[in-house]
Residue frames as a rotation matrix with the C-alpha (Angstrom) as fourth column:
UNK 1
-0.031 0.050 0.998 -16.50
0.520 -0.852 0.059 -28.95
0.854 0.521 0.000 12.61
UNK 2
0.929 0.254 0.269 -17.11
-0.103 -0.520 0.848 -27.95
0.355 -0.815 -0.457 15.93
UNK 3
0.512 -0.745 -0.428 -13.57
0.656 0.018 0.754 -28.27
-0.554 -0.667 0.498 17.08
UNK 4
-0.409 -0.614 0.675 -12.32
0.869 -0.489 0.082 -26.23
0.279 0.620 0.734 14.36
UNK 5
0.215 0.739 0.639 -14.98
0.491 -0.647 0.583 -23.95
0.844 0.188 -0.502 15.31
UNK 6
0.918 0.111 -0.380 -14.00
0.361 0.163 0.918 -23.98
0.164 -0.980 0.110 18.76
UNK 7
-0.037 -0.955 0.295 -10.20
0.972 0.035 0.233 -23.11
-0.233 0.296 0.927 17.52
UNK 8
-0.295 -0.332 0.896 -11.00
0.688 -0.725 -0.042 -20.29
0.663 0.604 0.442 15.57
UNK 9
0.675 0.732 0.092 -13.11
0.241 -0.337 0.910 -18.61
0.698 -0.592 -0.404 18.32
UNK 10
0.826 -0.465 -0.320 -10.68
0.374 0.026 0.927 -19.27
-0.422 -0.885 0.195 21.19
UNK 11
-0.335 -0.849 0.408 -7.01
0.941 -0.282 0.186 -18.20
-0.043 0.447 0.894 18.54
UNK 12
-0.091 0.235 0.968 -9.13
0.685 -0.690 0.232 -15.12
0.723 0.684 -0.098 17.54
UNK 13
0.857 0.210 -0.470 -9.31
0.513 -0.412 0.753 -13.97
-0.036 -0.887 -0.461 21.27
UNK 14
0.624 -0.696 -0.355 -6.09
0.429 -0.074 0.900 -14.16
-0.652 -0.714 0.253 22.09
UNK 15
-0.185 -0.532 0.826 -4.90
0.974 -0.210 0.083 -12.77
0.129 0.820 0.557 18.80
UNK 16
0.171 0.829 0.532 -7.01
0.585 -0.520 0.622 -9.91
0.793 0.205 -0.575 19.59
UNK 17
0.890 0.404 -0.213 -6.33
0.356 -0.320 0.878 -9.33
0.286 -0.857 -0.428 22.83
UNK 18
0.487 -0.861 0.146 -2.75
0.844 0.507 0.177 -9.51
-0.226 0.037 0.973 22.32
UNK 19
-0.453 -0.565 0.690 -2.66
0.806 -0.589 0.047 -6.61
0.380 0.578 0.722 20.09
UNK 20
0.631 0.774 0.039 -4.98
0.371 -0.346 0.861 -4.73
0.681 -0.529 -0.506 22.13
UNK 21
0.937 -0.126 -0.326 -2.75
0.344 0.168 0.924 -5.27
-0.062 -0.978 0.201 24.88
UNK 22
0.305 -0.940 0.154 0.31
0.937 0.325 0.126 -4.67
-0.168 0.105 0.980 23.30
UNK 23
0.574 0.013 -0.819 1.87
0.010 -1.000 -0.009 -0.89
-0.819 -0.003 -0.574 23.55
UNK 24
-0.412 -0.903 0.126 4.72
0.108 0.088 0.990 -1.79
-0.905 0.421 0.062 21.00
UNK 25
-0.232 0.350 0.907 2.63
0.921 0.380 0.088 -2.90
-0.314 0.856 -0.411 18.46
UNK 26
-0.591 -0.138 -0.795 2.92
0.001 -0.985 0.170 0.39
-0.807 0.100 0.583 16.14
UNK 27
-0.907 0.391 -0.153 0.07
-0.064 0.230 0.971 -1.45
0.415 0.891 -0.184 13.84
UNK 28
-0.623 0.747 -0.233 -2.67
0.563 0.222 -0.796 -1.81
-0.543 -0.627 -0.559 16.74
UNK 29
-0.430 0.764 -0.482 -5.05
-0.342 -0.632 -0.696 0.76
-0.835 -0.134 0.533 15.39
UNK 30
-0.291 -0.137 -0.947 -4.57
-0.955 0.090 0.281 -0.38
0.047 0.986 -0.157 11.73
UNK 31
-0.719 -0.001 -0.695 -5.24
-0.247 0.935 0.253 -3.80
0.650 0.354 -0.673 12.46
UNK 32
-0.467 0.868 -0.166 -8.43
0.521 0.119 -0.845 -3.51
-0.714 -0.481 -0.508 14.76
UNK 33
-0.261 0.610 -0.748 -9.52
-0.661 -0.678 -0.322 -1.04
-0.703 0.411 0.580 12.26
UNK 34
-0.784 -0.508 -0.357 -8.92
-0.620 0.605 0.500 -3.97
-0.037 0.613 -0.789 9.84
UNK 35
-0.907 0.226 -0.356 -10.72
0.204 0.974 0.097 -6.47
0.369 0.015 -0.929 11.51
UNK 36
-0.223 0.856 -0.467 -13.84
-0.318 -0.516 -0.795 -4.23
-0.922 -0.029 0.387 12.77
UNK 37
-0.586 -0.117 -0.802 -13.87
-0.602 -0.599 0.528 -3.57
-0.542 0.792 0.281 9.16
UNK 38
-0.926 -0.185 -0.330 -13.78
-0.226 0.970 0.092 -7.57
0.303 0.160 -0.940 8.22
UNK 39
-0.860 0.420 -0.291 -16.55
0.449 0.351 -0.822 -7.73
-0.243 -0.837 -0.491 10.98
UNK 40
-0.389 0.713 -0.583 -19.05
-0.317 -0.698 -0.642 -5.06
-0.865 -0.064 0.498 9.67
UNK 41
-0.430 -0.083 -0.899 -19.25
-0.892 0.189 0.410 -7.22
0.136 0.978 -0.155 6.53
UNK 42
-0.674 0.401 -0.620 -20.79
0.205 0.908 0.365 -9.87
0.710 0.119 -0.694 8.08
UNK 43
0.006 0.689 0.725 -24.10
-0.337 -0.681 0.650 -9.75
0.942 -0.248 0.228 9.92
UNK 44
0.935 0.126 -0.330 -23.43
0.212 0.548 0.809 -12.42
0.283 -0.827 0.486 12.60
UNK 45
0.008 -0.954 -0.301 -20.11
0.963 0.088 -0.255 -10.73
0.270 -0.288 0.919 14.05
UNK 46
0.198 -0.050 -0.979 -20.20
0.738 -0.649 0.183 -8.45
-0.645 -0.759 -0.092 17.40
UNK 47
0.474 -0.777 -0.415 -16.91
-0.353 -0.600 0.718 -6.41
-0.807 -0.194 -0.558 16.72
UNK 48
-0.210 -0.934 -0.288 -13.97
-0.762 -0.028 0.647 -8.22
-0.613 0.355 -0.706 14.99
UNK 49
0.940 0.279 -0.198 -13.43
-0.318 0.503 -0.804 -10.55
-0.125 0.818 0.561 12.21
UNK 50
0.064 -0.924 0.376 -10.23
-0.683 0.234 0.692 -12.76
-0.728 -0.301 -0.616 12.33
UNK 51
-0.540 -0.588 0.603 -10.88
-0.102 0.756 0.646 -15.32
-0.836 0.287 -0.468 10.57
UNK 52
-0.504 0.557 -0.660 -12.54
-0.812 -0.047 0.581 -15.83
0.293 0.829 0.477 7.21
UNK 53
-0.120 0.413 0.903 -15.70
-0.898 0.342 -0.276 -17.80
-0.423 -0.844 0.330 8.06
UNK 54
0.531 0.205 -0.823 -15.60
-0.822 0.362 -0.440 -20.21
0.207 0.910 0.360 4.95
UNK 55
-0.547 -0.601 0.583 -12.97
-0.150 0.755 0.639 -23.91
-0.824 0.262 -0.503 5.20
UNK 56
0.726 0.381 -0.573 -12.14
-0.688 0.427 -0.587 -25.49
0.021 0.820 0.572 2.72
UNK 57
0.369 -0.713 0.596 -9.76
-0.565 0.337 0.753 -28.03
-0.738 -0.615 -0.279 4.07
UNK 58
0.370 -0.372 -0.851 -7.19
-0.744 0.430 -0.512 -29.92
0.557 0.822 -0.118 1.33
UNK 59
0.875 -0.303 0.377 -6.33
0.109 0.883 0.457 -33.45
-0.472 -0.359 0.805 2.06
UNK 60
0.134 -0.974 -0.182 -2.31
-0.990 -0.139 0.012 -33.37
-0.037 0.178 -0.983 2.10
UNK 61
0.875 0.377 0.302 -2.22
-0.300 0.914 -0.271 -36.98
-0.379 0.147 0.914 0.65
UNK 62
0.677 -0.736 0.002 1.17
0.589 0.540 -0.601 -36.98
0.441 0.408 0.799 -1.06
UNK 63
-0.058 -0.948 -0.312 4.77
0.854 -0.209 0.476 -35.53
-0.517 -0.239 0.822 -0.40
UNK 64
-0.739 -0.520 0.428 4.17
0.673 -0.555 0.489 -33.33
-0.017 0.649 0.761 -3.24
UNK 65
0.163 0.609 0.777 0.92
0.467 -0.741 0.483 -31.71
0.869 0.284 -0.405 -2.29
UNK 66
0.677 -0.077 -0.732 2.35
0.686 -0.297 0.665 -31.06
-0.268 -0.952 -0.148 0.93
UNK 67
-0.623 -0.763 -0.171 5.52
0.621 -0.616 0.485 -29.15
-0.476 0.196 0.858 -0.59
UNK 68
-0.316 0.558 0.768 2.64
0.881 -0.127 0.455 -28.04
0.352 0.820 -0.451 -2.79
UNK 69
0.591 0.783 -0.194 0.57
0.707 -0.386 0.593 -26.09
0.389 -0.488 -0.781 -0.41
UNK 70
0.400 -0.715 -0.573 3.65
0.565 -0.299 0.769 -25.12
-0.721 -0.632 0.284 1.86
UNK 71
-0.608 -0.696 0.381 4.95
0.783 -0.447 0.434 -23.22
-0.132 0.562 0.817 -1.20
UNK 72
0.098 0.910 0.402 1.44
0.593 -0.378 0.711 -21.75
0.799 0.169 -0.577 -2.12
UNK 73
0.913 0.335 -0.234 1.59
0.408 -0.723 0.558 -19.76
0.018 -0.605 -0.796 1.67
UNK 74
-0.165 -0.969 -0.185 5.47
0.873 -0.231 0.430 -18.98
-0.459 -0.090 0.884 1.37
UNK 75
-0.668 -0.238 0.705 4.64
0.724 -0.426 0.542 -17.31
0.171 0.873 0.457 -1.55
UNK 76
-0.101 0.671 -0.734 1.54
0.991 0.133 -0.015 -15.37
0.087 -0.729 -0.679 -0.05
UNK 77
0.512 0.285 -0.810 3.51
0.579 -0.811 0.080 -12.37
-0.635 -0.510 -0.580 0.85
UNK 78
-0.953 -0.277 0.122 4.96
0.232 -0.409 0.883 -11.86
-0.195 0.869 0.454 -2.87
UNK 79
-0.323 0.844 0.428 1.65
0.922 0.180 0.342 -12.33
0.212 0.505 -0.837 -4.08
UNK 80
0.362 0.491 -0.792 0.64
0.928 -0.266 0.260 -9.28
-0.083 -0.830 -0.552 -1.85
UNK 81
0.553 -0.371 0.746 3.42
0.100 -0.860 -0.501 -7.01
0.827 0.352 -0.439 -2.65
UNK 82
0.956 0.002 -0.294 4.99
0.291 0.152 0.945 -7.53
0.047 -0.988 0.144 0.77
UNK 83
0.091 -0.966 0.243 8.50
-0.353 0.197 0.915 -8.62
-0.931 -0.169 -0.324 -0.25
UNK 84
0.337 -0.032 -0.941 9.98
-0.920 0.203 -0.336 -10.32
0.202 0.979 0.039 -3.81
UNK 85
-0.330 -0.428 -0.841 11.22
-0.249 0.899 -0.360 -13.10
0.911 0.091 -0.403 -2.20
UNK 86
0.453 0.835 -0.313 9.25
-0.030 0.365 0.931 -15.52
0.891 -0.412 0.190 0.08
UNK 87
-0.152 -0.754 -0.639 12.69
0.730 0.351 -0.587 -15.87
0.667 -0.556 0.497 2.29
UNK 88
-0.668 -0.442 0.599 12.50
0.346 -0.897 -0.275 -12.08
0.659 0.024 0.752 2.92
UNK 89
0.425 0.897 0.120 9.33
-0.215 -0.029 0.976 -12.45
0.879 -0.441 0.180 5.16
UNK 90
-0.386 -0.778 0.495 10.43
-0.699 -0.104 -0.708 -11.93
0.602 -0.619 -0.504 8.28
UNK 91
-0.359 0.432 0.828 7.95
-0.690 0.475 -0.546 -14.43
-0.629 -0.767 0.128 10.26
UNK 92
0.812 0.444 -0.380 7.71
-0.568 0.753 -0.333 -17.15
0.138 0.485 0.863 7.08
UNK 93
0.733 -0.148 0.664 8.79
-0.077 0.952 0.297 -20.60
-0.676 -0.268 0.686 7.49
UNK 94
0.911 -0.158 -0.381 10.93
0.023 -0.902 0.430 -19.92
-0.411 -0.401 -0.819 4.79
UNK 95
0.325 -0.921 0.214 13.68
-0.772 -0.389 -0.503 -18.90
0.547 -0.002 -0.837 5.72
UNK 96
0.556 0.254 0.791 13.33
-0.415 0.910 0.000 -22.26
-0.720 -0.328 0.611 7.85
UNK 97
0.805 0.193 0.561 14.11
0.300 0.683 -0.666 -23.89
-0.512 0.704 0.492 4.50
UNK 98
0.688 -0.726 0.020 17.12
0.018 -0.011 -1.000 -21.84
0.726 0.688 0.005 3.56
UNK 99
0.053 -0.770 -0.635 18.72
0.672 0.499 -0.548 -22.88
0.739 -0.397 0.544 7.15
UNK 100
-0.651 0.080 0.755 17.55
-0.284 -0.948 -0.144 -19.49
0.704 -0.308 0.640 8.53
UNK 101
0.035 0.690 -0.723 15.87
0.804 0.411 0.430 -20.90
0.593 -0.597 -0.540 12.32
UNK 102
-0.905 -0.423 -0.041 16.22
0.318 -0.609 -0.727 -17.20
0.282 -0.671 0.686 14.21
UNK 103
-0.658 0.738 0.147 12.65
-0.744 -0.668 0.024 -16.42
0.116 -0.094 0.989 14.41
UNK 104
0.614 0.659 0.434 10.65
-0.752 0.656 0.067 -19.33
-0.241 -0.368 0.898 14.20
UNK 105
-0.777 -0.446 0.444 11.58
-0.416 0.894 0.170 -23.24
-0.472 -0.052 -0.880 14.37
UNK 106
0.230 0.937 -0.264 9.85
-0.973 0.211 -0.098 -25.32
-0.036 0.280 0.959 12.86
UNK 107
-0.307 -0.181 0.934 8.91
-0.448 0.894 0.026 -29.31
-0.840 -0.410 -0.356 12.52
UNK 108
-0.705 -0.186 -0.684 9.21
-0.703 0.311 0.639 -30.80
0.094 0.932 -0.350 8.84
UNK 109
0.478 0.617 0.625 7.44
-0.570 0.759 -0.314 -33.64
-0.668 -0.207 0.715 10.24
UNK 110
-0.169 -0.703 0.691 10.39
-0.009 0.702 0.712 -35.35
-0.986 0.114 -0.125 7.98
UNK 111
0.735 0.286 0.614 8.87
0.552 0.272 -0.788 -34.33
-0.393 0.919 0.042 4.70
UNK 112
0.895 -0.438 -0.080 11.95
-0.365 -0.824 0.434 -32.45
-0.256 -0.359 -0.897 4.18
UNK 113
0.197 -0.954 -0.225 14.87
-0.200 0.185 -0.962 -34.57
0.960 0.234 -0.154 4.13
């Protein structure tokens, strides 16, 4: 647990700082305001809130709970109202999956094909 701990801590900086740092970003206020927000909900957090402090980790034991799981976050930003189709996320794996590698690559790890 402590490495995971140690993960979220150190990912949540640099996420943070990132957008902080970042003049482009045309969501910066909206997403510190966010994560303040996140943060004022809990009593043991400074400032921000990145992550959700709960795990609940899923042993990926078969082929199919892996495709399982991997569908479950595709879907994510339908669920949300984002987009109607999981492809249509512009940073989701994906599009990966319908041959679409312009934005992110990814590594099947061979469960794929």
């Amino acid at each position: 647990m402590e490495l995971l701990q140690a993960f979220k801590k150190h990912t949540a900086k640099k996420v943070i700082e990132a957008i902080e740092n970042n003049p482009q970003e045309s969501r910066k206020e909206w997403l510190l305001w966010m994560f303040e927000r996140a943060g004022k909900k809990q009593g043991n957090v400074s400032k921000y809130q990145f992550w959700q402090h709960h795990n609940k980790p899923i042993e990926l034991w078969s082929e199919s709970v892996v495709k399982q799981k991997i569908d479950y976050i595709h879907n994510n930003p339908v669920e949300n109202g984002f987009v109607t189709n999981p492809v249509e996320w512009k940073y989701s794996s994906a599009r990966n999956y319908q041959d679409d590698s312009t934005i992110l690559e990814i590594d099947d790890a061979g469960f794929f094909g």
